[in-house]
N, CA, C and O atoms as CSV, one atom per row, in Angstrom:
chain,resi,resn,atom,element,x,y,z
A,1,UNK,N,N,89.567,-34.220,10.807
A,1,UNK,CA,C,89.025,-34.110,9.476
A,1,UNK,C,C,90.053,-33.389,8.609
A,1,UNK,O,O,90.612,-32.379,9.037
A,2,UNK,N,N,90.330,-33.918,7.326
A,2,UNK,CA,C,91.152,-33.291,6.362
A,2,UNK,C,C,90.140,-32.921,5.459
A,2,UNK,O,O,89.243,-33.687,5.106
A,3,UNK,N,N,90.284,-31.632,5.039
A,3,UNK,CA,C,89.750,-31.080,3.639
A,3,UNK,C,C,91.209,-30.631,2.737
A,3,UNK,O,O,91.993,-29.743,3.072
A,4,UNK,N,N,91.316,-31.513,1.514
A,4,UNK,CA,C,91.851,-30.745,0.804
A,4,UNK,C,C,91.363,-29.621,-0.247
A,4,UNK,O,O,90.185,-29.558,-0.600
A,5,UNK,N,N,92.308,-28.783,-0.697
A,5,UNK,CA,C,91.745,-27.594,-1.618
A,5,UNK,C,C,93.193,-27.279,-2.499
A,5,UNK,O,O,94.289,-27.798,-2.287
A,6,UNK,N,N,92.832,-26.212,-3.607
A,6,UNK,CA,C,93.792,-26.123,-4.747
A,6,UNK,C,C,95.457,-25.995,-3.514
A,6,UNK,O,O,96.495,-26.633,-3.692
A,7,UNK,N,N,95.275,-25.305,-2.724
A,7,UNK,CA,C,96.970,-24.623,-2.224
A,7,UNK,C,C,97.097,-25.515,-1.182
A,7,UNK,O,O,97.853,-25.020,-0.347
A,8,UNK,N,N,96.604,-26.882,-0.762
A,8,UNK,CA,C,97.269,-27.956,0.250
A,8,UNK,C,C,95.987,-28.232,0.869
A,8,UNK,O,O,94.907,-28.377,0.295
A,9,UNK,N,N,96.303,-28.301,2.445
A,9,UNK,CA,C,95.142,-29.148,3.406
A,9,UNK,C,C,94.691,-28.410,4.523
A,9,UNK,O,O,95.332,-27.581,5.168
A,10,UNK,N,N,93.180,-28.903,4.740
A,10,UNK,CA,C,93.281,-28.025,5.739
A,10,UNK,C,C,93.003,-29.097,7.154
A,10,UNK,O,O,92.075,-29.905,7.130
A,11,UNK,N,N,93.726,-29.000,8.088
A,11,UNK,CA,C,93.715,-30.506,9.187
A,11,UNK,C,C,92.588,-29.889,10.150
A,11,UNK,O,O,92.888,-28.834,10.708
A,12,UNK,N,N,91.397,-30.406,10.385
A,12,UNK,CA,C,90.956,-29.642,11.621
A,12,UNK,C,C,90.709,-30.674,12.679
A,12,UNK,O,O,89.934,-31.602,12.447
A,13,UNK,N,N,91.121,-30.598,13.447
A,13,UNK,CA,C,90.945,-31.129,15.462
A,13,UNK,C,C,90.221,-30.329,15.644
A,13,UNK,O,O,90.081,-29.305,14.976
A,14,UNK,N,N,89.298,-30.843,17.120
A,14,UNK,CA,C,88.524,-30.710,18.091
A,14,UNK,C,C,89.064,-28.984,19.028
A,14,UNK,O,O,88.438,-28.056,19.540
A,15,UNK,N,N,90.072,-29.215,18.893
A,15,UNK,CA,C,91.121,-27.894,19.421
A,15,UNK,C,C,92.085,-27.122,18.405
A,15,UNK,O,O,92.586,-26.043,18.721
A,16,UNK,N,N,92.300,-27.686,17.259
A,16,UNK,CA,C,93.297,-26.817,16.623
A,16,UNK,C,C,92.638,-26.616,15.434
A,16,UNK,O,O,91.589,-27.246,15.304
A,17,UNK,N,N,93.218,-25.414,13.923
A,17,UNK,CA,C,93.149,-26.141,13.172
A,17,UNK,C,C,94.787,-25.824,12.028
A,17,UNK,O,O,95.696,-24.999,12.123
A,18,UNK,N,N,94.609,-26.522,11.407
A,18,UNK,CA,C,96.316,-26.367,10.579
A,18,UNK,C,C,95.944,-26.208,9.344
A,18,UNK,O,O,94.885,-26.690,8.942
A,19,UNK,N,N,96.604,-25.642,8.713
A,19,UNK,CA,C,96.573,-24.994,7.077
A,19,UNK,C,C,97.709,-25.779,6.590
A,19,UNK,O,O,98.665,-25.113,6.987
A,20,UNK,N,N,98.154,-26.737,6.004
A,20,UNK,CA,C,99.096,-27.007,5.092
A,20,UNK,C,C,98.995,-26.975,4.023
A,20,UNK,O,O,98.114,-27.508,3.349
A,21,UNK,N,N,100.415,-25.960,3.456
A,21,UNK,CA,C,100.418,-25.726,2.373
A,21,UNK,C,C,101.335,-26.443,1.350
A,21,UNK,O,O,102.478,-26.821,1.605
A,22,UNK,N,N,100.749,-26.573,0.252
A,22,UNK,CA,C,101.750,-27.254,-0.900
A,22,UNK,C,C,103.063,-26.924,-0.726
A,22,UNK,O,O,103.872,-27.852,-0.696
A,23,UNK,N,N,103.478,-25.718,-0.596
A,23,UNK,CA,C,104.761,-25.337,-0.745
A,23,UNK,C,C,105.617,-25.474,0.820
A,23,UNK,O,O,106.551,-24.719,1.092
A,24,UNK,N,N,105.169,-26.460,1.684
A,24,UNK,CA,C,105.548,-26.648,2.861
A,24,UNK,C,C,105.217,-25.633,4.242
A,24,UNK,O,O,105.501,-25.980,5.389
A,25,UNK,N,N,104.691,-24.575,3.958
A,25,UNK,CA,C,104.262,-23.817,4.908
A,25,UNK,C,C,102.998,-24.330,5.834
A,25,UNK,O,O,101.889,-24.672,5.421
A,26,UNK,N,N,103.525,-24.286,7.377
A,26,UNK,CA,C,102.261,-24.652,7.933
A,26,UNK,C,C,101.754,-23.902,8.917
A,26,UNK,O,O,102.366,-23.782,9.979
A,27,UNK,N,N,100.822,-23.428,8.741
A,27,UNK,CA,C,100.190,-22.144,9.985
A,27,UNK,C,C,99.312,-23.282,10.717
A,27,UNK,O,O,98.974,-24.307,10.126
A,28,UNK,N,N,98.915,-22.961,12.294
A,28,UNK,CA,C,98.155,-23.337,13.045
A,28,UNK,C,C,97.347,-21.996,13.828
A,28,UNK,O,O,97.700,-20.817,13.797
A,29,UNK,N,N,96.240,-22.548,14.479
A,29,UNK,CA,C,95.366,-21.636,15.124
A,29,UNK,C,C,94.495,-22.257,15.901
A,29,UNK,O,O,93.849,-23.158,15.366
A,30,UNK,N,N,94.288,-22.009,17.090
A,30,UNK,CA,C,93.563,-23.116,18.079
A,30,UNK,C,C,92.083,-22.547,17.740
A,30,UNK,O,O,92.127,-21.378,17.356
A,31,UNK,N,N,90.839,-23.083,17.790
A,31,UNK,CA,C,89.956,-23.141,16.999
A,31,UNK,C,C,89.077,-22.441,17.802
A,31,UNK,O,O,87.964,-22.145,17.368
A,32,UNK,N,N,89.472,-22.101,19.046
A,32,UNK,CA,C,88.716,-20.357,19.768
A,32,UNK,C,C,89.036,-18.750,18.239
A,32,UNK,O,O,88.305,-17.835,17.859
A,33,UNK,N,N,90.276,-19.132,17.894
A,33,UNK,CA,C,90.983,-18.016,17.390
A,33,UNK,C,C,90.689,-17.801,15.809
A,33,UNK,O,O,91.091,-16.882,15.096
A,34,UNK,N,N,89.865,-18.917,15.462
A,34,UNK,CA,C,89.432,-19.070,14.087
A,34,UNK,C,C,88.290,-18.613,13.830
A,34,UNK,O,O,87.385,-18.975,14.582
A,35,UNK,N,N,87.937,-17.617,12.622
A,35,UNK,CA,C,86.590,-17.098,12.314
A,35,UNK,C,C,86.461,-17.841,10.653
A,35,UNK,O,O,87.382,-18.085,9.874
A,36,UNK,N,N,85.297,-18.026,10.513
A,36,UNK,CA,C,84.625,-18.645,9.241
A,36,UNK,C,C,84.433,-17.455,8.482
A,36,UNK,O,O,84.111,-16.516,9.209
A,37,UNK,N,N,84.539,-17.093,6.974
A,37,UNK,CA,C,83.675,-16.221,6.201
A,37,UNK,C,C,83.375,-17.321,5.132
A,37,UNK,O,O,84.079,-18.193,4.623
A,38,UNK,N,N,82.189,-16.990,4.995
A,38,UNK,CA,C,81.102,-17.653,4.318
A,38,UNK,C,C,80.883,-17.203,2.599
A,38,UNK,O,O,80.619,-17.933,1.643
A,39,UNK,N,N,81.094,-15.816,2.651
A,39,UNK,CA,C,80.994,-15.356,1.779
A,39,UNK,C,C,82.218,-15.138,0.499
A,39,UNK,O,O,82.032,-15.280,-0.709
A,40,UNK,N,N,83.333,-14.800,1.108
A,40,UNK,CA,C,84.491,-15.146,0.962
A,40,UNK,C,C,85.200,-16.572,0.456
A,40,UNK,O,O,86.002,-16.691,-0.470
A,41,UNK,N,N,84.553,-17.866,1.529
A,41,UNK,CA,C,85.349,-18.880,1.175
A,41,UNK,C,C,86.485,-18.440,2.168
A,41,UNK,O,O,87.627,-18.762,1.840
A,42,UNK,N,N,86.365,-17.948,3.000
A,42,UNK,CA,C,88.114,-17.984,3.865
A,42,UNK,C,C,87.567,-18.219,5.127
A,42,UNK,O,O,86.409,-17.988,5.476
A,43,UNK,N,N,88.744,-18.834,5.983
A,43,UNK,CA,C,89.252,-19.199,6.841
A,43,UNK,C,C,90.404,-18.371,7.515
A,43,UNK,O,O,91.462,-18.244,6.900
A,44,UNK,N,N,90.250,-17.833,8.687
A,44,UNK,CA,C,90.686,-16.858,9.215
A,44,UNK,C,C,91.349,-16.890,10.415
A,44,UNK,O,O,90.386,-16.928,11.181
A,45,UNK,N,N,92.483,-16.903,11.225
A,45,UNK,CA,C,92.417,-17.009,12.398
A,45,UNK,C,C,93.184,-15.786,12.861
A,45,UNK,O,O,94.139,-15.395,12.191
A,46,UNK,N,N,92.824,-15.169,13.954
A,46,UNK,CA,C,93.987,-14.176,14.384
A,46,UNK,C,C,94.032,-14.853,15.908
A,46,UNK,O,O,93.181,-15.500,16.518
A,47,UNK,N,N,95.381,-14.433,16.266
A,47,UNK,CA,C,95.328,-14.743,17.792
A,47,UNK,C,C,96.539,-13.668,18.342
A,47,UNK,O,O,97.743,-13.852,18.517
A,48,UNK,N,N,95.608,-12.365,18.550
A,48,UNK,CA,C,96.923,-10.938,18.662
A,48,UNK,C,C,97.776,-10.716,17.183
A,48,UNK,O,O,97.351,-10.450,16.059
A,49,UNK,N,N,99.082,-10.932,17.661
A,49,UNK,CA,C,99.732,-10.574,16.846
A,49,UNK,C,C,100.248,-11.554,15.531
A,49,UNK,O,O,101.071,-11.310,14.649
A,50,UNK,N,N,99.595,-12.494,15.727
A,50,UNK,CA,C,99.691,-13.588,14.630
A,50,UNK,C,C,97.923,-13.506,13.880
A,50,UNK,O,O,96.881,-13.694,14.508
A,51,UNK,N,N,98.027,-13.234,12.666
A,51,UNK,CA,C,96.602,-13.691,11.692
A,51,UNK,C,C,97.224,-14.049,10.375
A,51,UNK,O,O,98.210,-13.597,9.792
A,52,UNK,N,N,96.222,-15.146,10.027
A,52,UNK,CA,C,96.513,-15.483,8.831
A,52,UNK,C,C,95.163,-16.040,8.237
A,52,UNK,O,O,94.304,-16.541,8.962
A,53,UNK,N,N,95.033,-15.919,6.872
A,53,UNK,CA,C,93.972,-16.460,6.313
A,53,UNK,C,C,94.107,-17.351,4.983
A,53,UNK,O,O,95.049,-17.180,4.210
A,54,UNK,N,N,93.008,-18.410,4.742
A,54,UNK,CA,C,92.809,-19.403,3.719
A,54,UNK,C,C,92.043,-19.494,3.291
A,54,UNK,O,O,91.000,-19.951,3.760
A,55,UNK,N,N,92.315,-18.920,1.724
A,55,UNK,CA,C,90.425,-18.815,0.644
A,55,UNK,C,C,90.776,-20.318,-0.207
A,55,UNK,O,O,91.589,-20.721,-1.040
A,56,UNK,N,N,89.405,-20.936,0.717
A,56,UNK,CA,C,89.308,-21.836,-0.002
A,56,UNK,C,C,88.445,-22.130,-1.315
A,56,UNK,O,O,87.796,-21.174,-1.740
A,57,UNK,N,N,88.344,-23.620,-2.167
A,57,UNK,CA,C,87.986,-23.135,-3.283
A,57,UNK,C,C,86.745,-23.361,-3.474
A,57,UNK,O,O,86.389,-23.128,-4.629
A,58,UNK,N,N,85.863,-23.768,-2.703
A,58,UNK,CA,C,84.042,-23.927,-2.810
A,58,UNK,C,C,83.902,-24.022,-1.521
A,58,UNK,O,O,84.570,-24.261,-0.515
A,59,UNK,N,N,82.324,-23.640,-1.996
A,59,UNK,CA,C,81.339,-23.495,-0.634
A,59,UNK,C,C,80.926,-24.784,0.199
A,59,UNK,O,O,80.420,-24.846,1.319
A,60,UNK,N,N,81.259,-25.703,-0.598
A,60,UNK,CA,C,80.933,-27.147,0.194
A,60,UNK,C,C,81.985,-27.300,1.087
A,60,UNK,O,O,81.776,-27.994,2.082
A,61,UNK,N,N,83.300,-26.684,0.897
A,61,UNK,CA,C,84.560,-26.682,1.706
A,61,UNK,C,C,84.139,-26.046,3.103
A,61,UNK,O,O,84.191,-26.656,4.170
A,62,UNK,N,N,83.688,-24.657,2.932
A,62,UNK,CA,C,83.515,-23.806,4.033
A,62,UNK,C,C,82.375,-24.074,4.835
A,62,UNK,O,O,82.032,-23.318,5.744
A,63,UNK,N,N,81.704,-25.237,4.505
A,63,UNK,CA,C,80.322,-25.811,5.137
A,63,UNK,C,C,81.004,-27.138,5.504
A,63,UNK,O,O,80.611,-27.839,6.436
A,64,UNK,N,N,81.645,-27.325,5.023
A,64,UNK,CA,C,82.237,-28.646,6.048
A,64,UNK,C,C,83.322,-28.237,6.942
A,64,UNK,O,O,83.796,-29.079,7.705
A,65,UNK,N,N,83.748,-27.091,6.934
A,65,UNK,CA,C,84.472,-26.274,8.146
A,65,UNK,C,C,83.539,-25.484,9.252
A,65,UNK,O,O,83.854,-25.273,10.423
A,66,UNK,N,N,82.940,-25.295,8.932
A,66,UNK,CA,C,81.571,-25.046,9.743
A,66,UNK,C,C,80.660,-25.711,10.490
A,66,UNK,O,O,80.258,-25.287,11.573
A,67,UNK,N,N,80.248,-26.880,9.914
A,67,UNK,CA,C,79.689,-27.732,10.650
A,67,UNK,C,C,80.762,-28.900,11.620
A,67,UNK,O,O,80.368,-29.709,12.460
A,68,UNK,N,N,82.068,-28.674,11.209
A,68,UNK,CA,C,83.072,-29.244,12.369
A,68,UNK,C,C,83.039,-28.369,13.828
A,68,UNK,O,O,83.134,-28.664,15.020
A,69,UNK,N,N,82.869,-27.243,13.118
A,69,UNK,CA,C,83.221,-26.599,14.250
A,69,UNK,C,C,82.245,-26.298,15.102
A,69,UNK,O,O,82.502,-25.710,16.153
């Protein structure tokens, strides 16, 4: 499933998910390591010493990241 949003895409697999960004940056996070905020609009993953996060731009976004997962 692709969701796009204002700063690029967000790719999610069954096992991963990937953040691509407009400006060519691409973070990944296997989808144990990913937390949802709801309230926020972000997308979160830490895995140790790697975290990174993605505020996306509506709530219909973060409900269709949610119900993938």
């Amino acid at each position: 499933m692709i969701i796009t949003y204002s700063k690029g895409k967000l790719v999610l697999s069954p096992f991963e998910i990937q953040a691509i960004l407009d400006n060519g940056i691409r973070l990944s996070a296997m989808v144990d390591d990913v937390s949802v905020h709801q309230d926020a609009l972000v997308v979160a993953a830490n895995a140790g010493s790697v975290s990174w996060s993605i505020k996306l731009d509506e709530p219909e976004q973060i409900l269709q990241v949610q119900q993938y997962l």
